[in-house]
Backbone as CSV, one residue per row, in Angstrom:
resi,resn,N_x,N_y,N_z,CA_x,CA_y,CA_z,C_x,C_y,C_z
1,UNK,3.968,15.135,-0.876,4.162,13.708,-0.660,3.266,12.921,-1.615
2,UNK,3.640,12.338,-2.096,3.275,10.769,-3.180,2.161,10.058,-2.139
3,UNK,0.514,9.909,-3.445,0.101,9.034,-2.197,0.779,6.876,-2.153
4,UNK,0.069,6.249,-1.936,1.089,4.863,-1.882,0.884,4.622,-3.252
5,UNK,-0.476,4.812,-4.000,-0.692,4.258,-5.692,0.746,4.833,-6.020
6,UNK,0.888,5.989,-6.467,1.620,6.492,-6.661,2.955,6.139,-6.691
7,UNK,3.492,5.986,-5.315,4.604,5.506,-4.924,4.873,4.391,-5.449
8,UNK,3.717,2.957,-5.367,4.186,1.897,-5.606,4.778,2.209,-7.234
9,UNK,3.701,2.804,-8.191,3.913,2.548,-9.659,5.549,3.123,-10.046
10,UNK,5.810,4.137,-9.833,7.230,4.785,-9.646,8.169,3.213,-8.975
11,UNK,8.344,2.929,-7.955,9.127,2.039,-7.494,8.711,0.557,-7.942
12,UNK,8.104,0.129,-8.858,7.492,-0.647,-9.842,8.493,-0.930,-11.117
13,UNK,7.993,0.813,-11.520,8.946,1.065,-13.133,10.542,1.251,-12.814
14,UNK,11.047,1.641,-11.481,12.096,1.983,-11.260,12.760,0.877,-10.841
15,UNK,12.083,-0.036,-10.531,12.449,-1.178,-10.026,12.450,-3.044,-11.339
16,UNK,12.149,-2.264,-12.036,11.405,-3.258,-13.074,10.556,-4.551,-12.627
17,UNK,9.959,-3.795,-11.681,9.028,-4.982,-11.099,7.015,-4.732,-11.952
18,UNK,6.547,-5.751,-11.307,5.053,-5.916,-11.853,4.622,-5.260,-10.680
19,UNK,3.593,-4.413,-11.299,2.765,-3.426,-10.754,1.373,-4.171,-10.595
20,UNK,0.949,-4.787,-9.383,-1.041,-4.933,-9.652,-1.658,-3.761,-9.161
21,UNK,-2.913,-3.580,-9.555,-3.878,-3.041,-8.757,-4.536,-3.939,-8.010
22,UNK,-4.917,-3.322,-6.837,-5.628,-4.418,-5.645,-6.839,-3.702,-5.014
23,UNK,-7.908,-3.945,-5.057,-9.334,-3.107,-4.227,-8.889,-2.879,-2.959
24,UNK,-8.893,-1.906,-2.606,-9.027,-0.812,-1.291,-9.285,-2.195,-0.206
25,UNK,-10.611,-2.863,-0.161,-11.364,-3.349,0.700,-10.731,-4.893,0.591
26,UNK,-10.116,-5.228,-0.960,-9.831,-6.666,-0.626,-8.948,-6.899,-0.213
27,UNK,-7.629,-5.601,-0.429,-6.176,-5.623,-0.338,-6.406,-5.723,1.624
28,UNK,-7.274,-5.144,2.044,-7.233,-5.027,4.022,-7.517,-7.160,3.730
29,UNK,-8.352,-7.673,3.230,-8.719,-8.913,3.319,-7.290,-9.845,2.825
30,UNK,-6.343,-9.581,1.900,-5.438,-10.042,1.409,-3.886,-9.737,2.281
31,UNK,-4.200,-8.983,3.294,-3.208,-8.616,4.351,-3.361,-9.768,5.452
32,UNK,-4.648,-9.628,5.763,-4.837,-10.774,6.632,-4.593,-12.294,6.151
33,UNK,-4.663,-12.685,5.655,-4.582,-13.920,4.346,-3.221,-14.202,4.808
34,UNK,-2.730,-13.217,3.859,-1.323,-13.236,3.853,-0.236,-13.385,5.447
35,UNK,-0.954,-12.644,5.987,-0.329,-12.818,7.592,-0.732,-14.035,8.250
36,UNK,-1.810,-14.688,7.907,-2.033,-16.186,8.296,-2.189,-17.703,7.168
37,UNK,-1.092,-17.316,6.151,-0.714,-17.878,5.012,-2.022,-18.437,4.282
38,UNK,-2.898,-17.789,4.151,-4.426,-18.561,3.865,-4.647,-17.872,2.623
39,UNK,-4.915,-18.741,1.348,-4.973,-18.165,-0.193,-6.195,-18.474,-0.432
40,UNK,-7.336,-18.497,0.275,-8.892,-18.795,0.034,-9.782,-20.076,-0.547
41,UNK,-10.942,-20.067,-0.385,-11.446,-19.109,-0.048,-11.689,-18.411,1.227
42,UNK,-12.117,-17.459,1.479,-12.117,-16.739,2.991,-13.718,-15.708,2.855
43,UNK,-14.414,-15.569,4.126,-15.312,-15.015,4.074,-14.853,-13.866,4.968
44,UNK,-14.262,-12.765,4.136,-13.947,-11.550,5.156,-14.744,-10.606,5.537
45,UNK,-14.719,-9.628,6.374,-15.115,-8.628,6.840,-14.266,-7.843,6.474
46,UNK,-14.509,-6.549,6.172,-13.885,-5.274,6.089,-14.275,-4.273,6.621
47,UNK,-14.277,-3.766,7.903,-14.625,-2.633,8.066,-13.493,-1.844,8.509
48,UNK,-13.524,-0.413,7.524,-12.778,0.335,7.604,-13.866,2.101,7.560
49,UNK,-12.552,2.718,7.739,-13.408,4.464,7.712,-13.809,4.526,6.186
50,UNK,-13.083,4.928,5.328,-13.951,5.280,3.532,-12.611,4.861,2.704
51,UNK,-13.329,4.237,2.025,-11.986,3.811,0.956,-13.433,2.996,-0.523
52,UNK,-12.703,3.870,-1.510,-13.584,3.801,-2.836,-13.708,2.628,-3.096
53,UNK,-14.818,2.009,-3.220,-15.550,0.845,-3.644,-16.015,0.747,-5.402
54,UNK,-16.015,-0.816,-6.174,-16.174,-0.580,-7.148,-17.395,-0.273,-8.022
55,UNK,-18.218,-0.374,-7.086,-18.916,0.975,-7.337,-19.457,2.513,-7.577
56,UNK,-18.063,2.871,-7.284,-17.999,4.354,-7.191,-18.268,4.843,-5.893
57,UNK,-18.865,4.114,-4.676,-19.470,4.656,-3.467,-18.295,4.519,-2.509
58,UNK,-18.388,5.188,-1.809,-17.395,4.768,-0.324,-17.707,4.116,0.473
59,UNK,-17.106,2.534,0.491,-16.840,1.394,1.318,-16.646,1.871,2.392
60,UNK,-16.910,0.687,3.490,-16.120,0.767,4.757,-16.888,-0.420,5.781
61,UNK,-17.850,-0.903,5.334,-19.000,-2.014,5.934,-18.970,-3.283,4.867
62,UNK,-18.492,-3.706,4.702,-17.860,-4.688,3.697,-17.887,-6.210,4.192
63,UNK,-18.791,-7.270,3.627,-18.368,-8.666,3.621,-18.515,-9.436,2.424
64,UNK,-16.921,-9.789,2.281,-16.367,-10.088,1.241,-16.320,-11.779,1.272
65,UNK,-16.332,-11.976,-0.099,-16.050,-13.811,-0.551,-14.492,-13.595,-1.907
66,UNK,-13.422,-13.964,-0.864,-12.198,-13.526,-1.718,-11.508,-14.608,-1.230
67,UNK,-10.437,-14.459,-2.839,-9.217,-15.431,-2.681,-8.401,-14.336,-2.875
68,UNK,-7.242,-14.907,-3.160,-6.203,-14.124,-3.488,-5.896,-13.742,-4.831
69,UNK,-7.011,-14.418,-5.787,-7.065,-13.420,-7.163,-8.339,-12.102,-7.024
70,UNK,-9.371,-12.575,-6.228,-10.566,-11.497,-6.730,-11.515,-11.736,-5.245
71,UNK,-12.576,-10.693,-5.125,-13.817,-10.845,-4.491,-14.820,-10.773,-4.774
72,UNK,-15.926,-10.630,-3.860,-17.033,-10.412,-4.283,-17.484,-10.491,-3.382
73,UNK,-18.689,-8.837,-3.228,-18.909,-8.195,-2.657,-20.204,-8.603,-1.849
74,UNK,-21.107,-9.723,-0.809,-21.836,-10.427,-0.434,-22.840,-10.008,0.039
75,UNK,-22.396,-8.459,0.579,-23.252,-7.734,1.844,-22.491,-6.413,2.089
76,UNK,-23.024,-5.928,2.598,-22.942,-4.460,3.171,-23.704,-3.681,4.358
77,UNK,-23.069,-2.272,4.672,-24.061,-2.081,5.815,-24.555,-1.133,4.504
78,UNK,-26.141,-0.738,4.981,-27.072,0.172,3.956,-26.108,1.698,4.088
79,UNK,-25.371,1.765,2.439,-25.502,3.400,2.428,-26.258,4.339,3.354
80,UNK,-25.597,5.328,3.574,-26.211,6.564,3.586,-25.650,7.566,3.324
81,UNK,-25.728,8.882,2.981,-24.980,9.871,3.194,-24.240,10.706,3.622
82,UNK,-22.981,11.255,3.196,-21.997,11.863,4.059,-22.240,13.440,3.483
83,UNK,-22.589,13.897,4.805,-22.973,15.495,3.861,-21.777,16.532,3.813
84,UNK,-21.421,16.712,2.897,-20.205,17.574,2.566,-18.994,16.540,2.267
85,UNK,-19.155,15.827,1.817,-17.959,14.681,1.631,-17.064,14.675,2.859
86,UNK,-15.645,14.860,2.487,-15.320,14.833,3.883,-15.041,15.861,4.982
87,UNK,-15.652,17.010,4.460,-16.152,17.915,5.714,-16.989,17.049,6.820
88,UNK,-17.945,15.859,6.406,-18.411,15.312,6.991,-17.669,14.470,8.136
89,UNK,-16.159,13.953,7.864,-15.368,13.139,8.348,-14.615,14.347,9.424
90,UNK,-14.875,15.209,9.396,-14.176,16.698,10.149,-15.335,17.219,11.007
91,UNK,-16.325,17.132,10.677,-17.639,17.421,11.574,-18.719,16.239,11.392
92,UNK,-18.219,14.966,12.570,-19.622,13.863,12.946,-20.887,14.330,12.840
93,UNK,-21.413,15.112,13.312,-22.476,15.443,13.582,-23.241,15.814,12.132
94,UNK,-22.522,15.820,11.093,-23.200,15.989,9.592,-23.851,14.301,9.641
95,UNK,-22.485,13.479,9.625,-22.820,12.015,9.465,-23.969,11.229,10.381
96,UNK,-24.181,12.076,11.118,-25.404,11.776,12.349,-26.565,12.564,11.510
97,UNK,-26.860,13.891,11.188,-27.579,13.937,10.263,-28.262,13.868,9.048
98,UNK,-26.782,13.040,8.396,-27.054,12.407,7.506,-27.828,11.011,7.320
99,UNK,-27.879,10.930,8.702,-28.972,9.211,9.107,-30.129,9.617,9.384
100,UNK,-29.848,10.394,10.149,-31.501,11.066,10.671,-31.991,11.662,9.765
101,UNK,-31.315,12.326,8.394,-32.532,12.636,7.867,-32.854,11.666,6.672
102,UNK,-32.635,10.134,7.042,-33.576,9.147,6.428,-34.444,8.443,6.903
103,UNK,-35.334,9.086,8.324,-36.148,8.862,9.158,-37.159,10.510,9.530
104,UNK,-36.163,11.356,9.815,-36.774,11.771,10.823,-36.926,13.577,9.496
105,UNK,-37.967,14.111,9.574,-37.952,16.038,9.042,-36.810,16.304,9.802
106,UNK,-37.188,17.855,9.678,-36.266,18.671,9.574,-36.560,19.339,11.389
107,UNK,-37.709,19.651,11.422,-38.437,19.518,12.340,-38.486,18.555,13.857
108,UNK,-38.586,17.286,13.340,-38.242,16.351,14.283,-37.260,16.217,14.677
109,UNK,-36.452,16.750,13.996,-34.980,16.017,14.080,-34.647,17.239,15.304
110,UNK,-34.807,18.680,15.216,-34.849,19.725,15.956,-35.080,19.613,16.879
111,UNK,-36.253,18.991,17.325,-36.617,18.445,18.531,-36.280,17.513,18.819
112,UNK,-35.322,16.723,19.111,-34.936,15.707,19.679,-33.612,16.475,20.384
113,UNK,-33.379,15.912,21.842,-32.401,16.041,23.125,-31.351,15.281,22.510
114,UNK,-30.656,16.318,21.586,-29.472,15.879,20.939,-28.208,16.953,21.162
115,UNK,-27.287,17.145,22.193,-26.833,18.339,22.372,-26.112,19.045,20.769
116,UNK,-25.399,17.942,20.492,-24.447,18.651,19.065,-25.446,18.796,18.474
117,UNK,-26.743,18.848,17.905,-27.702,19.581,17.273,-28.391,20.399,17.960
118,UNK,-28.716,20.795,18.787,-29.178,21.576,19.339,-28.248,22.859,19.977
119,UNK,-26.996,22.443,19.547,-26.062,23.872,19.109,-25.600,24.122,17.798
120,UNK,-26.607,23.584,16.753,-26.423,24.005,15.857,-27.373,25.201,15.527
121,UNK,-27.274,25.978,14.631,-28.432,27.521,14.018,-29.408,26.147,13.435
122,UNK,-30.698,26.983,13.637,-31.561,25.965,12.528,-31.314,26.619,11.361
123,UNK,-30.840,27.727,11.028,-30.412,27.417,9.203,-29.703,26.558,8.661
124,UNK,-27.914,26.219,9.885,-27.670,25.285,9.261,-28.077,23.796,8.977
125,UNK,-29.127,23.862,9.983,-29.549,22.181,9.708,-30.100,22.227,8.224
126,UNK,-31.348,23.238,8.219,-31.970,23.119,7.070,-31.150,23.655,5.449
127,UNK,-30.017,24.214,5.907,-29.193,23.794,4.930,-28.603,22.569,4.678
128,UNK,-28.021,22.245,5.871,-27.411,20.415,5.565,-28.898,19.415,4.877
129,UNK,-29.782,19.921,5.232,-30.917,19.138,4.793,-30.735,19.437,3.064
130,UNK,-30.674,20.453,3.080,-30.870,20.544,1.343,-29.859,20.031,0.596
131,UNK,-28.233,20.312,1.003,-27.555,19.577,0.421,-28.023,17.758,0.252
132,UNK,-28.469,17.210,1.641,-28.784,15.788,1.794,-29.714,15.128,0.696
133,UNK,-30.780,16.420,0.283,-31.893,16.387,-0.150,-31.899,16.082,-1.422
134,UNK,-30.538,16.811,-2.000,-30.263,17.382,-3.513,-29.026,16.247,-4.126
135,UNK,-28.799,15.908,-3.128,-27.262,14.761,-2.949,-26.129,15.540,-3.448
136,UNK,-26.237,16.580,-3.102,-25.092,17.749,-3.952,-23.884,17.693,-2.961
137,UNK,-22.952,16.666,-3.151,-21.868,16.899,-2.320,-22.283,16.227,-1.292
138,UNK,-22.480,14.818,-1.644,-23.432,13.844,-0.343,-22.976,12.624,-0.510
139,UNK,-21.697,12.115,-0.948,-21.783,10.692,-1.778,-22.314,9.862,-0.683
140,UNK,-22.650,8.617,-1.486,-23.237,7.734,-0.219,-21.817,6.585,-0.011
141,UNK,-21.943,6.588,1.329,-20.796,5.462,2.354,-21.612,4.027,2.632
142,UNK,-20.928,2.786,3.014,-21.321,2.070,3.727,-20.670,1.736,5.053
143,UNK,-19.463,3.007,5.311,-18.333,2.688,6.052,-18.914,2.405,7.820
144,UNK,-18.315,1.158,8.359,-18.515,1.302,9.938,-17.799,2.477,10.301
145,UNK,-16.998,2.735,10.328,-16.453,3.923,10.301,-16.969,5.569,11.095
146,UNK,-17.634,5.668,9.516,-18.331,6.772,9.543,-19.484,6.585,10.479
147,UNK,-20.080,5.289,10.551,-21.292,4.775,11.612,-21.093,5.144,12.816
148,UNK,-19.507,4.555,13.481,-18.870,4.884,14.679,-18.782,6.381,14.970
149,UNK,-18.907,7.154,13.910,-18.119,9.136,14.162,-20.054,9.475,14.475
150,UNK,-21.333,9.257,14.061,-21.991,9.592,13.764,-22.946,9.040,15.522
151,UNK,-22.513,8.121,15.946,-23.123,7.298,17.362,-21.991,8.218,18.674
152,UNK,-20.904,8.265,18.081,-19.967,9.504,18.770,-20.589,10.483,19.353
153,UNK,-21.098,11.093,17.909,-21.976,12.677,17.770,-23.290,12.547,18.695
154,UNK,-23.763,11.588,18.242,-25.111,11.306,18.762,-24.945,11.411,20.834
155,UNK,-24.085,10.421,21.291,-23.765,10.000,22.301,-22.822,11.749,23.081
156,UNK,-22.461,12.504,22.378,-21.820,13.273,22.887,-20.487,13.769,23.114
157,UNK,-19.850,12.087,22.474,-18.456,11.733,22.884,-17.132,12.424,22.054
158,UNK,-17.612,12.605,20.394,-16.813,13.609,19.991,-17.491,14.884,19.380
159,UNK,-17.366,15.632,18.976,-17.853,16.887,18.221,-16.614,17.019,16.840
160,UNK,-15.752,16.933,17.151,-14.546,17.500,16.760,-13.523,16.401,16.933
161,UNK,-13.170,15.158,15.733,-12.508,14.563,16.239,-10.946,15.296,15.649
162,UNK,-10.312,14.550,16.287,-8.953,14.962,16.255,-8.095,14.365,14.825
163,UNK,-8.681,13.114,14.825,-8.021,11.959,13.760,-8.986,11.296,13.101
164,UNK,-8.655,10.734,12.338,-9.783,9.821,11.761,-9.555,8.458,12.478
165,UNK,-10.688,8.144,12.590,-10.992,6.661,13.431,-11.086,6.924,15.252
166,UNK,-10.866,8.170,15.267,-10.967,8.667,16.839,-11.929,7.900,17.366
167,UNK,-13.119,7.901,16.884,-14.526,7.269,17.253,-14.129,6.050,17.671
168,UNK,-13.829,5.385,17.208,-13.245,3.559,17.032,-12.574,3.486,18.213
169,UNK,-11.597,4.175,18.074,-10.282,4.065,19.133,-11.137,4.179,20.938
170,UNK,-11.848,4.881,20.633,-12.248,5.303,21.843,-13.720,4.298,22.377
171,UNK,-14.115,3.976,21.058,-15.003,2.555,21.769,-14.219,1.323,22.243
172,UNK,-13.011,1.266,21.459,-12.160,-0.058,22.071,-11.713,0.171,23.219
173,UNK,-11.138,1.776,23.345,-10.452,1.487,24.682,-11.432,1.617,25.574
174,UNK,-12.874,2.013,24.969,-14.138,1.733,26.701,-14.327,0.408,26.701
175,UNK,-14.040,-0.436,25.858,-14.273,-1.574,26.165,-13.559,-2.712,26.606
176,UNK,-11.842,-2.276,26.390,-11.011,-3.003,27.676,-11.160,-2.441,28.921
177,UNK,-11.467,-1.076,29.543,-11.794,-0.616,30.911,-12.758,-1.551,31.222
């Protein structure tokens, strides 16, 4: 399967239509716009799971100053690391140690009444530490997203999500109950 870049440029040329490129983070801001006929300026929010930022980093904590030609990027939540790229998005509990270990050793972190770490081997922590350490396969995120999978882990609530955005889904629906 074609991802949508893809798709659009094909049904673009096939279509003899104009092709833009649109940022990951502004195009979510230019949806909304567009659904409430508003051509800017607009002070958006973006939070999404990971989507490439023009920086090279993975977005997802995003407040934007956009029209409907361009943005600019105002604020963010602080990077951190996703250890194993998106092995990390398949196992929370990396993205939970990927916070903690910008506070806490290797050590401390061991000791803390954390169940999904405390069924981990301590080799693998102190391996995830070294990857974290080395940034080898660590890009840094600002995504709420990934924030949400990592407070999951922490809290107990997923280990193993099923989908991406599981985390999310499941704070909204505790919060209409």
């Amino acid at each position: 399967m074609k991802n949508s870049h893809q798709w659009a440029k094909g049904y673009c040329r096939d279509h003899n239509a104009t092709h833009l490129e649109v940022q990951h983070h502004h195009a979510h801001l230019l949806a909304v716009m567009a659904e409430h006929n508003i051509t800017g300026p607009v002070l958006g929010v973006a939070f999404d799971g990971t989507g490439l930022g023009d920086d090279g980093t993975l977005w997802g904590g995003e407040l934007l100053l956009a029209d409907v030609q361009s943005f600019t990027r105002v604020a963010h939540l602080k990077p951190f690391k996703l250890i194993g790229g998106e092995a990390a998005i398949r196992e929370p509990v990396r993205q939970l140690l990927g916070l903690l270990f910008e506070s806490y050793s290797v050590e401390e972190i061991s000791a803390l009444d954390i169940p999904l770490i405390k069924q981990l081997p301590a080799g693998q922590i102190n391996n995830l530490h070294q990857l974290w350490r080395l940034g080898r396969n660590a890009p840094h995120t600002s995504s709420i997203g990934r924030l949400f999978d990592a407070v999951a882990a922490l809290l107990g609530v997923i280990d193993t999500p099923d989908y991406e955005g599981e985390a999310g889904q499941i704070g909204r629906a505790s919060c209409r109950e």
